[in-house]
C-alpha positions as CSV (number, residue, x, y, z in Angstrom):
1,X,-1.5,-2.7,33.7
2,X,-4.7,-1.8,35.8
3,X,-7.7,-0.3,34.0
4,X,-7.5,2.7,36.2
5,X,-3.7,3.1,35.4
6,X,-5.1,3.3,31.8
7,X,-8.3,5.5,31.5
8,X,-6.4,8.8,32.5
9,X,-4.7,9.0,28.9
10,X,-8.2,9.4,27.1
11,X,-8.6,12.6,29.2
12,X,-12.0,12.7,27.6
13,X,-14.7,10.1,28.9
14,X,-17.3,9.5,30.7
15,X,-17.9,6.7,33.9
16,X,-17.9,6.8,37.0
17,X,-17.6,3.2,37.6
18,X,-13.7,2.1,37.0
19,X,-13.0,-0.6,38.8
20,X,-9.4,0.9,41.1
21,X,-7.6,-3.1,41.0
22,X,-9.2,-4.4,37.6
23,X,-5.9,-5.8,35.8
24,X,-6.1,-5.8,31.9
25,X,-4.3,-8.7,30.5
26,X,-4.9,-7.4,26.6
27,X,-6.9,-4.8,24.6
28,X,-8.9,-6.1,21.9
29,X,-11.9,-5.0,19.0
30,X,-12.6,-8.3,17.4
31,X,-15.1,-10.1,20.4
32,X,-13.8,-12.9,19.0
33,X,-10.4,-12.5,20.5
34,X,-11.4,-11.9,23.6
35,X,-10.1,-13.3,26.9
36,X,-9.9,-13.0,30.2
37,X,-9.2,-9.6,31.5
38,X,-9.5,-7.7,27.9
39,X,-10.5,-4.1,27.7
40,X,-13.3,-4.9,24.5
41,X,-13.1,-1.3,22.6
42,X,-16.4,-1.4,20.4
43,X,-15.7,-0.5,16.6
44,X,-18.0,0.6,14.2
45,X,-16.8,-1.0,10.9
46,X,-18.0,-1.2,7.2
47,X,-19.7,-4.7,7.7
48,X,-19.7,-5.0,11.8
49,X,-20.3,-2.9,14.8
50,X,-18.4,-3.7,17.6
51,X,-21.2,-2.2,19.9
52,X,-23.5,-5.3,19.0
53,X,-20.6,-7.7,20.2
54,X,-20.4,-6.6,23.9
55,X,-22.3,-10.0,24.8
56,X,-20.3,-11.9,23.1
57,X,-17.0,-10.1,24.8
58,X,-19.0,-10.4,27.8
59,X,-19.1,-14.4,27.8
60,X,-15.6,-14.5,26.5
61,X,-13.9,-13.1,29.9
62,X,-13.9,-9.1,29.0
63,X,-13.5,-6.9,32.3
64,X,-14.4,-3.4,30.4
65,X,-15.8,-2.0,27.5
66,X,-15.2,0.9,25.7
67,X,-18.0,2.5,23.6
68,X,-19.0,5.7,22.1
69,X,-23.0,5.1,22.0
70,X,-25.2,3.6,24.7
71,X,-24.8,-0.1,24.8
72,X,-26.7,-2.4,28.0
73,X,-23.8,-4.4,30.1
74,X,-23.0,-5.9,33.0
75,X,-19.2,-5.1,33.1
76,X,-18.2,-1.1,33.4
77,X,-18.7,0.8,30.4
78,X,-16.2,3.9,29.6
79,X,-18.4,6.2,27.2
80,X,-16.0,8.1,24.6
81,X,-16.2,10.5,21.6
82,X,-14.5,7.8,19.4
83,X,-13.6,4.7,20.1
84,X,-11.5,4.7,16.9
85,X,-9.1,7.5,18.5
86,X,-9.2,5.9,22.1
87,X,-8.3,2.6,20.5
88,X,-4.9,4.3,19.2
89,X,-4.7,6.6,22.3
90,X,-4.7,2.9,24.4
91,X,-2.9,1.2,22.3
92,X,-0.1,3.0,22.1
93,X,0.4,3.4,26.0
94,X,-0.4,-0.1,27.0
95,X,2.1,-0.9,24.7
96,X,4.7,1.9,25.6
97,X,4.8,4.2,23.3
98,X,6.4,1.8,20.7
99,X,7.0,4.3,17.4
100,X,9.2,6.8,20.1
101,X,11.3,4.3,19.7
102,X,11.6,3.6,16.1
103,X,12.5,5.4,13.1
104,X,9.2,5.2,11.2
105,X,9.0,6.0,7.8
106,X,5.5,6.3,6.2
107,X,5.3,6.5,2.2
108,X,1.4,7.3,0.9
109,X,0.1,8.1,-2.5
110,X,-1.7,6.4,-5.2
111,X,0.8,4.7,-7.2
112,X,4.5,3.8,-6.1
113,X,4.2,3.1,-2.1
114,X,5.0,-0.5,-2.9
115,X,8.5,0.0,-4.8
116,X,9.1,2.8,-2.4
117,X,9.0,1.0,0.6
118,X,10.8,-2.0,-0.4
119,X,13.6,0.1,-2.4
120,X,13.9,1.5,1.2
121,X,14.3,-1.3,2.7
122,X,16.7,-2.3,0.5
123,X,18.9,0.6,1.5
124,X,18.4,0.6,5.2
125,X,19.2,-3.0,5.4
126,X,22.9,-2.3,3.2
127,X,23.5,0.6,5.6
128,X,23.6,-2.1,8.4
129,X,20.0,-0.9,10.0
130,X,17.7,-4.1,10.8
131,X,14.3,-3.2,9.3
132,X,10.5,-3.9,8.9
133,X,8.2,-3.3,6.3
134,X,4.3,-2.7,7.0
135,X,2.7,-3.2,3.6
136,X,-0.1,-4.1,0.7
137,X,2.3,-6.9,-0.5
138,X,3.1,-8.2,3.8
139,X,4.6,-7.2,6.7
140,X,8.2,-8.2,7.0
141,X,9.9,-8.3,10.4
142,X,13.7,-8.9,9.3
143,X,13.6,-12.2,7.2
144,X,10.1,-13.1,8.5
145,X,6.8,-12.7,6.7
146,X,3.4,-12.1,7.4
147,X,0.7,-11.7,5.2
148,X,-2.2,-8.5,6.1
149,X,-5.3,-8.1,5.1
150,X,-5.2,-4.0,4.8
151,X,-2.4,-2.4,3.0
152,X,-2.5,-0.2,6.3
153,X,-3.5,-2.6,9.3
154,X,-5.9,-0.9,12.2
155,X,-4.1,0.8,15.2
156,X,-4.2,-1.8,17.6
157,X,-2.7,-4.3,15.3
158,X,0.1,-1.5,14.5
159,X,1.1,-0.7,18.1
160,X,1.1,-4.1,19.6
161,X,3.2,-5.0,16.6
162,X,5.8,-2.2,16.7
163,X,6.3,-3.6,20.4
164,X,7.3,-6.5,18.8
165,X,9.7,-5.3,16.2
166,X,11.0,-3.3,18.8
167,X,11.8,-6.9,21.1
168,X,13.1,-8.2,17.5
169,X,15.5,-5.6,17.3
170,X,14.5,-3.5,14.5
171,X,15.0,0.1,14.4
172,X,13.9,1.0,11.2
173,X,9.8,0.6,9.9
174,X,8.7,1.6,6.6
175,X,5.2,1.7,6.2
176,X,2.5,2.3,3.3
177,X,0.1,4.3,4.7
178,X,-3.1,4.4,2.7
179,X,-5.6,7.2,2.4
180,X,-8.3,4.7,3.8
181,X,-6.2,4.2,6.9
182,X,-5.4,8.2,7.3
183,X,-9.1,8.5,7.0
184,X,-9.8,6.3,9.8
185,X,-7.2,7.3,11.9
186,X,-5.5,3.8,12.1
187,X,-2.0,5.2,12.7
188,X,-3.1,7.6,15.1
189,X,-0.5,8.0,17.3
190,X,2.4,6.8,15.2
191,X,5.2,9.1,15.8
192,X,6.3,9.7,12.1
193,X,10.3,10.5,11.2
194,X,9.8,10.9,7.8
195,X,6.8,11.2,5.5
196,X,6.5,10.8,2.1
197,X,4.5,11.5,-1.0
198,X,4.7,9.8,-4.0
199,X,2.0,10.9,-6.8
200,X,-1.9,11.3,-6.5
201,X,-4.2,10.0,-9.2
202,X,-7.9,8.8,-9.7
203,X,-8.6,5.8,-7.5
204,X,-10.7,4.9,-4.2
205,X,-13.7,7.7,-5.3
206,X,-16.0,5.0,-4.4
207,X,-14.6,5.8,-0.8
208,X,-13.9,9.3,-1.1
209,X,-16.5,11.8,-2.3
210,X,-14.1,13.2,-5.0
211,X,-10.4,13.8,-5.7
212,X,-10.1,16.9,-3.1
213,X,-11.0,14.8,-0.9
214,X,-9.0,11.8,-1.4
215,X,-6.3,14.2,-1.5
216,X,-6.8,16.0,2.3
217,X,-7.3,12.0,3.4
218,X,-3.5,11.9,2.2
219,X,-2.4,15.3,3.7
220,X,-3.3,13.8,7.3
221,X,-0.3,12.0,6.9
222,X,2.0,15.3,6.5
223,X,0.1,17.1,9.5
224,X,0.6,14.1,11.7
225,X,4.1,15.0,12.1
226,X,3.1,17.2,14.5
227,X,5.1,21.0,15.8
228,X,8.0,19.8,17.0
229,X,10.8,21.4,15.9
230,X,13.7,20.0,18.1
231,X,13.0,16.6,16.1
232,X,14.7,15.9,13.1
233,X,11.5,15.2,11.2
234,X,10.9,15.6,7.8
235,X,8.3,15.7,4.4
236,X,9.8,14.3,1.4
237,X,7.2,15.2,-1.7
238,X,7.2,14.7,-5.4
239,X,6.9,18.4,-6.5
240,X,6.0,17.4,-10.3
241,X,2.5,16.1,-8.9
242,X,-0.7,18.6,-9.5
243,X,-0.9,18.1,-5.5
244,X,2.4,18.7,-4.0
245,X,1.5,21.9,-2.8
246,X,-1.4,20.5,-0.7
247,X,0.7,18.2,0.7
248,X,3.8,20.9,1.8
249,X,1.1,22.9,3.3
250,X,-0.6,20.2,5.9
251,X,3.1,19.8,7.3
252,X,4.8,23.1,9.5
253,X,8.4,20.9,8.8
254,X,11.0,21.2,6.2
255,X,10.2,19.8,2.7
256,X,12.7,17.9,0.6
257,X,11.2,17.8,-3.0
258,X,12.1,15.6,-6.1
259,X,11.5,14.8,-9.3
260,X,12.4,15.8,-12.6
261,X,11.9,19.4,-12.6
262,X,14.6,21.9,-12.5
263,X,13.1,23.4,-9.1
264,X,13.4,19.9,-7.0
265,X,16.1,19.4,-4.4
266,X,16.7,15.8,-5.6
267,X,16.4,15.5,-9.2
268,X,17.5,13.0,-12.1
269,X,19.1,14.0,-15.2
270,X,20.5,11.9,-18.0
271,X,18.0,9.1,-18.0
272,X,18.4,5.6,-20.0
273,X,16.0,3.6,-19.7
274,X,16.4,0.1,-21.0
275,X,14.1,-2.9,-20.9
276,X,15.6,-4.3,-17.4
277,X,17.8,-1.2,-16.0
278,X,17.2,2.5,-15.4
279,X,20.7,4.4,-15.3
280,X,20.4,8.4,-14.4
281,X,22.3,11.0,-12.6
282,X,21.0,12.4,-9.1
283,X,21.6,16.0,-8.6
284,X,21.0,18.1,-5.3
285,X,22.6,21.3,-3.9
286,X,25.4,19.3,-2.5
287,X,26.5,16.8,-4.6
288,X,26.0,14.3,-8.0
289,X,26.3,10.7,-7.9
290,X,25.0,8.2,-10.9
291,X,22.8,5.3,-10.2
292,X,21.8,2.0,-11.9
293,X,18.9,-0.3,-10.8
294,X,16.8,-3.3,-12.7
295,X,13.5,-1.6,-12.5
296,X,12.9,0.5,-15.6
297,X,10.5,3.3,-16.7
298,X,9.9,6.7,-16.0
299,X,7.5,5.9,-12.9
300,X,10.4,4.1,-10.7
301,X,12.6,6.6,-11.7
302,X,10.3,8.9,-9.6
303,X,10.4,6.1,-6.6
304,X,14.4,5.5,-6.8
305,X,14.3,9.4,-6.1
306,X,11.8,10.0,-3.5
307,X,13.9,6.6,-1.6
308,X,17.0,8.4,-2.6
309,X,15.9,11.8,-0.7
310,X,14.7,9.9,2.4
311,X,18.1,8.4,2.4
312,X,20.0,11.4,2.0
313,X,18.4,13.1,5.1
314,X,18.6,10.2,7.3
315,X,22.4,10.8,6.1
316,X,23.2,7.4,4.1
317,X,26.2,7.5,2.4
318,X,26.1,7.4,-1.5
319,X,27.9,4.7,-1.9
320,X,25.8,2.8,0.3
321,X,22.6,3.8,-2.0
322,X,24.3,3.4,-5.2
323,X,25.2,-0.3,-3.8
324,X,21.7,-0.8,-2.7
325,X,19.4,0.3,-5.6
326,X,22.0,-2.0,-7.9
327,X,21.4,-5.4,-6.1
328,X,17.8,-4.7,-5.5
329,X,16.2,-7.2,-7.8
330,X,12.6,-5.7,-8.2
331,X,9.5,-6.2,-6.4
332,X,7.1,-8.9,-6.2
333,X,4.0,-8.2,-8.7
334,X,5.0,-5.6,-10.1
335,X,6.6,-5.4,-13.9
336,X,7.4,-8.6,-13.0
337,X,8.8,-11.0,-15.4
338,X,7.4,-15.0,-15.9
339,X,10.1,-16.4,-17.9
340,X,10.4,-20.0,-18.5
341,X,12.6,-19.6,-21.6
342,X,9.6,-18.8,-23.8
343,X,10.3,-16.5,-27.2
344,X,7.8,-13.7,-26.1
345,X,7.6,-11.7,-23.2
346,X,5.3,-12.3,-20.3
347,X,4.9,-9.2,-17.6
348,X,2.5,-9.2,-14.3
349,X,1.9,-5.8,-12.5
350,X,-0.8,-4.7,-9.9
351,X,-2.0,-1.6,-12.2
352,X,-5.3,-1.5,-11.3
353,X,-5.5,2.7,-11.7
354,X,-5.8,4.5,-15.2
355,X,-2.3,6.3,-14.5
356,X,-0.4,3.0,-13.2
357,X,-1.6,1.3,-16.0
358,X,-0.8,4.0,-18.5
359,X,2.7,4.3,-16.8
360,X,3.2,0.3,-17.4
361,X,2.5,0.2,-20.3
362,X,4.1,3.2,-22.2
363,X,7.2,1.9,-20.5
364,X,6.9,-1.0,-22.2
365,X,5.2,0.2,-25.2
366,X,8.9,2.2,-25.7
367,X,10.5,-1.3,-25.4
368,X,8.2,-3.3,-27.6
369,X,9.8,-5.4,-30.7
370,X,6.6,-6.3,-31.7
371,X,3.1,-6.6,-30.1
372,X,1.4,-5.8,-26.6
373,X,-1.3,-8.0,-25.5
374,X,-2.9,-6.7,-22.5
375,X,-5.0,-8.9,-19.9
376,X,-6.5,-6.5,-17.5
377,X,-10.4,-5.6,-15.5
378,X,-11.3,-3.7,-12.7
379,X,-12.2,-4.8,-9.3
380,X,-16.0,-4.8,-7.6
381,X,-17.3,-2.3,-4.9
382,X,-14.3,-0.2,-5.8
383,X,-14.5,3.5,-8.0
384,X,-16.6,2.7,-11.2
385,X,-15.5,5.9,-12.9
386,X,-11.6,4.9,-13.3
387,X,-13.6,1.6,-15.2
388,X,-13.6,3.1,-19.0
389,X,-10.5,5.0,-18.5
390,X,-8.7,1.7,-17.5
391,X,-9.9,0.4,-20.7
392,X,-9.0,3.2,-22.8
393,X,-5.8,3.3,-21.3
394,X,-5.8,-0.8,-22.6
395,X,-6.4,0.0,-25.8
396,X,-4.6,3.1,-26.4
397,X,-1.3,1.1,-26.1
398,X,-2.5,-2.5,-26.7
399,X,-2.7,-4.5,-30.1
400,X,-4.6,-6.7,-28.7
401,X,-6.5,-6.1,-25.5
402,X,-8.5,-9.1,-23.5
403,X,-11.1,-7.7,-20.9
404,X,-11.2,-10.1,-17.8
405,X,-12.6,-10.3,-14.4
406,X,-10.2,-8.9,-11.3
407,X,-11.8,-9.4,-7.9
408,X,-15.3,-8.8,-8.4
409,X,-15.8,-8.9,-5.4
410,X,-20.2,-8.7,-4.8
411,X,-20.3,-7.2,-8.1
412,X,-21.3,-9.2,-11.6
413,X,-18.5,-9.6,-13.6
414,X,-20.4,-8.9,-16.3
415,X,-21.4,-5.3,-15.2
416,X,-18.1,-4.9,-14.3
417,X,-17.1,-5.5,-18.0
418,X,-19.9,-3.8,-19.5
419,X,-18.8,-0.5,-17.5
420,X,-15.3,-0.8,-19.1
421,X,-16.3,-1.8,-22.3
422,X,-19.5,0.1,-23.3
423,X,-17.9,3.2,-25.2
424,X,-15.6,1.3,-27.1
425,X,-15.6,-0.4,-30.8
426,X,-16.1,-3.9,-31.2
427,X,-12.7,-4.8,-32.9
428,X,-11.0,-3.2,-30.6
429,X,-11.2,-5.9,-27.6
430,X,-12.1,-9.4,-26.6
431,X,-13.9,-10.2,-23.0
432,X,-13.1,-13.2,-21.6
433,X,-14.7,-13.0,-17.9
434,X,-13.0,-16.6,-16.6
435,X,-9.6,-14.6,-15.6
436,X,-7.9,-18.4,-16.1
437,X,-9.1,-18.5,-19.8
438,X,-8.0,-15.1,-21.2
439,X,-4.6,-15.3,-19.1
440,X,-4.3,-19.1,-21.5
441,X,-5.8,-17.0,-24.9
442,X,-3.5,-14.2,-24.1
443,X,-0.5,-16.5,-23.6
444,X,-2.0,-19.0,-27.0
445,X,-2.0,-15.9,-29.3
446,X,1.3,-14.6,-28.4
447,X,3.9,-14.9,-31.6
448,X,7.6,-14.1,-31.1
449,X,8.9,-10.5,-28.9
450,X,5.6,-10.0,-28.4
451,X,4.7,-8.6,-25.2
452,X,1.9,-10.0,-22.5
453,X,1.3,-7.8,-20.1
454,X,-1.2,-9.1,-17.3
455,X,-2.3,-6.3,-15.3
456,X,-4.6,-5.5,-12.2
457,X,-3.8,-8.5,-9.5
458,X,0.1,-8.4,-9.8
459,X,1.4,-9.9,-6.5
460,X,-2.2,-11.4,-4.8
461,X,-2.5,-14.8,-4.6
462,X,-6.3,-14.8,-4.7
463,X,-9.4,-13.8,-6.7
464,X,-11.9,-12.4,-4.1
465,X,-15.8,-13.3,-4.8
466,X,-18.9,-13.1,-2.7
467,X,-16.9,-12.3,0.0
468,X,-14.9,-15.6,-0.4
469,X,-10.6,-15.4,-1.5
470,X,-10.1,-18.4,-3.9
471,X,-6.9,-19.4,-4.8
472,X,-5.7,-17.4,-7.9
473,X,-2.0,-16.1,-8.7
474,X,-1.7,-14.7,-12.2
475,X,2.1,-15.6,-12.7
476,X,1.4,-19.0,-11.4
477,X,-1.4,-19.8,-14.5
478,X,1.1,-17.7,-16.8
479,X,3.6,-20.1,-15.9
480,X,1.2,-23.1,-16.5
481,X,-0.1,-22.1,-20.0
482,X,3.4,-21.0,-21.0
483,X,4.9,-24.8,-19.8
484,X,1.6,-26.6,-21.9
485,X,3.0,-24.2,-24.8
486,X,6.2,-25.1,-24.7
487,X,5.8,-28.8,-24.6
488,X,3.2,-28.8,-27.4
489,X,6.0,-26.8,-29.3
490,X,9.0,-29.2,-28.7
């Protein structure tokens, strides 16, 4: 495509200098990927600025670049408002337009987009539809995986990459779509089929100036839809959360609500909730149908039903979501079980909220035989007011909680721990910063049916500090300390 071919889709910018033959081989924002013939598009990030790079894209072959403050160059610059919304803008027509020809499903909320997605999957992929996921755990392109650093990856990465599903021959792509991403305007110009909300609770205020806010970063999804009627476009929203009705209003299309209230069009009645199955009823309008799946607690029940309702309007057959949600086998980090044959229980989940904790472990505080031992801390640089709720939370349900380090990220461990801990009594916790020795204590002191529930990281293979990722996967040192156990045992 030629660069002159290109500009007229910003409509807004300023140049009078493009070149008429200049061909663009690719659009990139990292200099570092820059070759010959790129269109450089300068970002302003949290810890770069792509507007200091331009040298750098200059040396590496760049033909263009696209700013949105004054920058000194050699090549043409093409001033804009944003760079951030001319990046989608480009992206999405150099790449033609990929999402038009997708169904794209985006889930958002605070707790539940995970499970969502993948229950989704799950019944896309039984109904014969070849799928994708875009996610926090990877993005999966049929059978293939690929590991992101952003639950929600930047707009450039998601068009080119919708191309390529597209060429793979997927038709279906379910996305998280974070409040960070909405924010920044990453999936501008995604064309949406079906948007959904799961719940909204305290998290990301370190980002967000305060929950109103966090919760008009998540509406953005809803008005992105758009006006178009003559689509068959829809807003699928848990109407038992305090901000459902924010949510229904950013959208002018139809809303399909669940939950367990009476008023919802999807609904579940009849619940039994058991320590490795959930079996309810689902009741709309039209018809009743019972399902069974292996996740358990109230909290999936809630995303069974919002991937129930988003299945019923993209008109799945029952039987084809019954069949689906009772072979999915759970999802990776979350109530996830590390059993080696041991006599106690041994749970990893990403909690890392005060509400996803709470739901965790009053699910499994209902299904206890004996004691819950809770490993859990808070990430660095994140919200520092969810911190001595999270603990509360810990040991409200806990009989023995062990305060740890998460991903500290540039923080001190210690004044993470100290902001958890500072309000609460002595005998009610341990701290054990080294996250490897109070997953082993945790795993020492457990006596039989007693529940360890290791909370915060669930499916990340890392432990982020100093802006380093080290190697660190909570169910593989379960797994090592629960072997050493079991051997010293025998």
């Amino acid at each position: 495509m030629f660069l002159h071919e290109l500009m007229p889709v910003l409509k807004v910018y300023d140049t009078e200098n493009v070149p008429t033959n200049q061909l663009i081989s690719t659009i990139e924002m990292d200099s570092r990927k820059v070759e010959k013939d790129s269109l450089f598009v300068c970002i302003k990030g949290f810890q770069a600025d792509g507007h200091e790079y331009v040298r750098e894209a200059e040396k590496r072959g760049a033909c263009a670049i696209i700013a949105e403050k004054e920058i000194t160059s050699s090549l043409p610059v093409i001033y804009v408002p944003s760079t951030q919304k001319a990046l989608a803008i480009l992206a999405d027509y150099f790449y033609g337009s990929p999402s038009q020809e997708l169904t794209i499903i985006g889930v958002t909320g605070t707790n539940g987009k995970t499970t969502t997605t993948y229950l989704l999957d799950a019944i896309f992929k039984t109904n014969g539809s070849q799928t994708a996921i875009i996610g926090t755990i990877d993005m999966k392109i049929g059978n293939e995986s690929y590991k992101l650093t952003n639950t929600t990856p930047d707009s450039l990465f998601l068009h080119k990459h919708l191309r390529l599903m597209k060429r793979k021959g997927v038709e279906t792509v379910i996305m998280e779509v974070s409040s960070h991403a909405l924010h920044l305007g990453r999936v501008y110009g995604i064309q949406f089929d079906t948007v959904v909300f799961t719940n909204l609770t305290q998290d990301h205020l370190d980002y967000h100036l305060n929950m109103n806010d966090y919760a008009y970063a998540k509406s953005l999804l809803f008005s992105q839809l758009g006006n178009d009627y003559k689509q068959n476009k829809i807003a699928v929203i848990n109407l038992d959360d305090n901000y459902a009705e924010a949510m229904s209003r950013a959208t002018p299309f139809p809303v399909m609500t669940y939950g367990l209230s009476d008023d919802c069009f999807v609904k579940a009645q009849h619940m039994k909730l058991k320590a490795n199955q959930s079996t309810f009823k689902v009741l709309t309008p039209f018809d009743s149908f019972t399902v069974s799946s292996h996740l358990t607690g109230r909290f999936n029940v809630y995303n069974i039903l919002a991937a129930i309702s988003v299945a019923i309007h993209h008109k799945i057959p029952k039987e084809t979501i019954i069949k689906a949600l009772g072979q999915s086998k759970g999802i990776p980090g979350r109530v996830e079980s590390v059993d080696l044959g041991q006599n106690f229980n041994v749970i990893v989940d990403y909690a890392h909220t005060p509400d996803s904790l709470e739901n965790v472990l009053s699910t499994l505080s209902d299904l206890k035989q004996n004691r819950i031992i809770t490993v859990v801390g808070c990430g660095g640089d994140r919200d520092r007011g969810k911190r001595p709720k999270m603990a509360d939370v810990a040991v409200q349900y806990s009989d023995f909680t062990i305060f740890t380090s998460d991903n500290p990220r540039y923080e001190d461990p210690k004044d993470i721990l100290k902001d958890m801990t500072g309000h609460l009594s002595l005998d009610q916790y341990t701290v054990l910063i080294n996250r490897t020795e109070a997953i082993e204590k945790a795993i020492v002191c457990a006596a039989k049916d007693d529940i360890v529930l290791i909370a915060g990281k669930g499916h990340e293979t890392y432990q982020e500090v100093r802006g380093k990722r080290h190697r660190f996967d909570d169910r593989e040192i379960a797994r090592t300390y629960i072997e050493k156990r079991m051997k010293e045992s025998s």
